[in-house]
N, C-alpha and C positions, 0 to 999 in steps of 0.2 A: 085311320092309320093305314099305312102303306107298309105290310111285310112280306117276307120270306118265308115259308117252313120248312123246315127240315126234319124228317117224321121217317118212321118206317118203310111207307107206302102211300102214293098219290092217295088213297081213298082216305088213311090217317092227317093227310093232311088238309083236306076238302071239313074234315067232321072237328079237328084244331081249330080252322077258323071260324066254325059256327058255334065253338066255344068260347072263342076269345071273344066273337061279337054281342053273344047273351052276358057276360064277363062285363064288356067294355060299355054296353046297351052301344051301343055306334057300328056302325058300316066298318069291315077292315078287306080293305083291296089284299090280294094277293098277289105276285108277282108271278108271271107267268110259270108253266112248270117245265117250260127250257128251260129256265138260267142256269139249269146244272144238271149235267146228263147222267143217269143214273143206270147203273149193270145189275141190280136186281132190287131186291127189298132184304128185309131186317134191318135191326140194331145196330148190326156191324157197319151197314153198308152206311146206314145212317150216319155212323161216327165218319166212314172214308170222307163223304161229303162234307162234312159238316165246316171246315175251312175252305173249300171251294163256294159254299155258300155264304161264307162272311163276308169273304174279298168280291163276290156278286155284287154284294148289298152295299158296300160300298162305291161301286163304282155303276151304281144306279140312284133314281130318285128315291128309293126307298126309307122306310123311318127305320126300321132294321131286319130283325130276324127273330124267329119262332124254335127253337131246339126240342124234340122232343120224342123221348124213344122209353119203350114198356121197363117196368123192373125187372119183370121176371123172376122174381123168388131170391133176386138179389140183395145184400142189405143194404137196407136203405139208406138217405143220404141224413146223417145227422150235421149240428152246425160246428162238431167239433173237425169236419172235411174241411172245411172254408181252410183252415191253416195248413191242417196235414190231410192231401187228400189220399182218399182210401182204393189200391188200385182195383178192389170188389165191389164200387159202387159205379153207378152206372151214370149218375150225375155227376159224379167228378170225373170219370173219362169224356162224356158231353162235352164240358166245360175244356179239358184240358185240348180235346181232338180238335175244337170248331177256332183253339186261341187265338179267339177275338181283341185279346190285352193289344197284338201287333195291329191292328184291323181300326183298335181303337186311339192309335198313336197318327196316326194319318191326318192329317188335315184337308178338313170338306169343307170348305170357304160357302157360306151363303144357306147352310144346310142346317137343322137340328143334329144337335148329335146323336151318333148309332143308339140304338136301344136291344139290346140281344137277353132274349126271356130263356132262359134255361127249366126243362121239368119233367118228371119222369112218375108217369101216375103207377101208385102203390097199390095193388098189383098189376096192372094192365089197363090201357083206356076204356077196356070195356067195365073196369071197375066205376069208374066214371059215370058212366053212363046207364049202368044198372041202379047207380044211387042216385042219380037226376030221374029214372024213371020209378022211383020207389019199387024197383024188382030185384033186387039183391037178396040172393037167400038168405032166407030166417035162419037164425040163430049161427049164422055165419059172421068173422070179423071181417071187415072190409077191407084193412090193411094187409091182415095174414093169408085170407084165402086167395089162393091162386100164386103161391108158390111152386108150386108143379104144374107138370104140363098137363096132367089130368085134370085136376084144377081148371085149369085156364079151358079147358076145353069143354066143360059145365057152360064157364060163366060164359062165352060164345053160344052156346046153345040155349041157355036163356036168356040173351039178347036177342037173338037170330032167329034162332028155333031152328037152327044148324050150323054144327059148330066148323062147317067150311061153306059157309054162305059168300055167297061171288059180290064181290064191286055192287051191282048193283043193288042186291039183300041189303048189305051192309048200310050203304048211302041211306037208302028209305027209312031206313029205321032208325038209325042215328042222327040224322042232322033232322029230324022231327021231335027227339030228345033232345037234342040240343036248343034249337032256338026255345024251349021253355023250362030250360035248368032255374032249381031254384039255389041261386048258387050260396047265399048264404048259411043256407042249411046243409047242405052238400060242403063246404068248408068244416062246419063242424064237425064234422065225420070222418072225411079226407084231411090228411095232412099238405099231402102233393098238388090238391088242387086248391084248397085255399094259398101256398107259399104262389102256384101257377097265378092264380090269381089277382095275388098284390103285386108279384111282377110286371104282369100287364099294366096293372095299374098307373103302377109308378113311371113305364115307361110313357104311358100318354101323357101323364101329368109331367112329364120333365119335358115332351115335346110340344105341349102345348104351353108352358114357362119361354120355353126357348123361343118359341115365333112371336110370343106376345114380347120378344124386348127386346124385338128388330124394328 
């Protein structure tokens, strides 16, 4: 697959796709990280992009797009969003900032259609990846800790082994967890990364339907 991400920060986005690809077991190209210039990192800045990166992906070869920005002690996204969304969830501004719906009315003659993965790991990616590394503090819940900033600055430090560990800390240590996630079990656990998950899924599997009935 060919996508886009749209993350926090280039290093969140480099350690996405070596999630998606233990996810996918397949190679997923990135698009380059011109397609959309960006004025700093966080959440916020992620939502600003987030429809500059749709209308990118569109109007490239790409199979779509990746969304994906921290909870943060925010509440979480339940399935009663889907109809009325919540304006203190973080996956329904995702969704509402990146409005793919117009992105997806478009006509791309000869192409699969968009595939745009929407996901926001409960509490932080580095929840994620404490529970791919079976380091996640004992007798902590996986969903709840890391509601606060103090929180969150733990589970960095037991990632890292500092909880302002630069690009480069980060990379080595994450995308080495990554490529050997046992994600089945890590769904079990996580709610945000199994939903992460079956999205990917579904969008290979619709894109590879789509070129097999050309």
């Amino acid at each position: 697959m060919k996508l886009a991400f749209c993350t926090e920060d280039r290093t969140d986005d480099a350690i996405l796709r070596a999630i998606a690809e233990r996810i996918l077991d397949e190679l997923v190209e990135a698009l380059p990280a011109s397609l959309v210039m960006r004025r700093g990192g966080g959440w916020q800045e992620a939502l600003r992009i987030a429809p500059q990166i749709a209308r990118a992906v569109f109007h490239s070869e790409a199979h779509g797009a990746v969304f994906v920005v921290d909870n943060d002690g925010d509440p979480p996204h339940e399935p009663s969003h889907d109809q009325t969304p919540m304006v203190e969830c973080r996956l329904c501004a995702l969704r509402q900032s990146a409005a793919v719906h117009d992105v997806l009315r478009w006509a791309r003659p000869a192409m699969p259609p968009l595939q745009f993965v929407f996901a926001v790991p409960v509490q932080v990616l580095e929840t994620w990846l404490l529970l791919g590394a079976r380091r996640f503090p004992h007798n902590k819940t996986a969903d709840q800790f890391g509601t606060n900033a103090t929180e969150r600055r733990q589970l960095k430090l037991a990632l890292y082994g500092d909880e302002r560990a630069d690009r480069e800390q980060r990379l080595s240590t994450a995308l080495l967890i990554a490529q050997q996630l046992d994600v089945p079990a890590m769904s079990r656990v996580s709610r945000s990364l199994a939903d992460f998950a079956h999205q990917l899924r579904a969008a290979r599997d619709a894109i590879r339907t789509a070129l097999s009935a050309e």
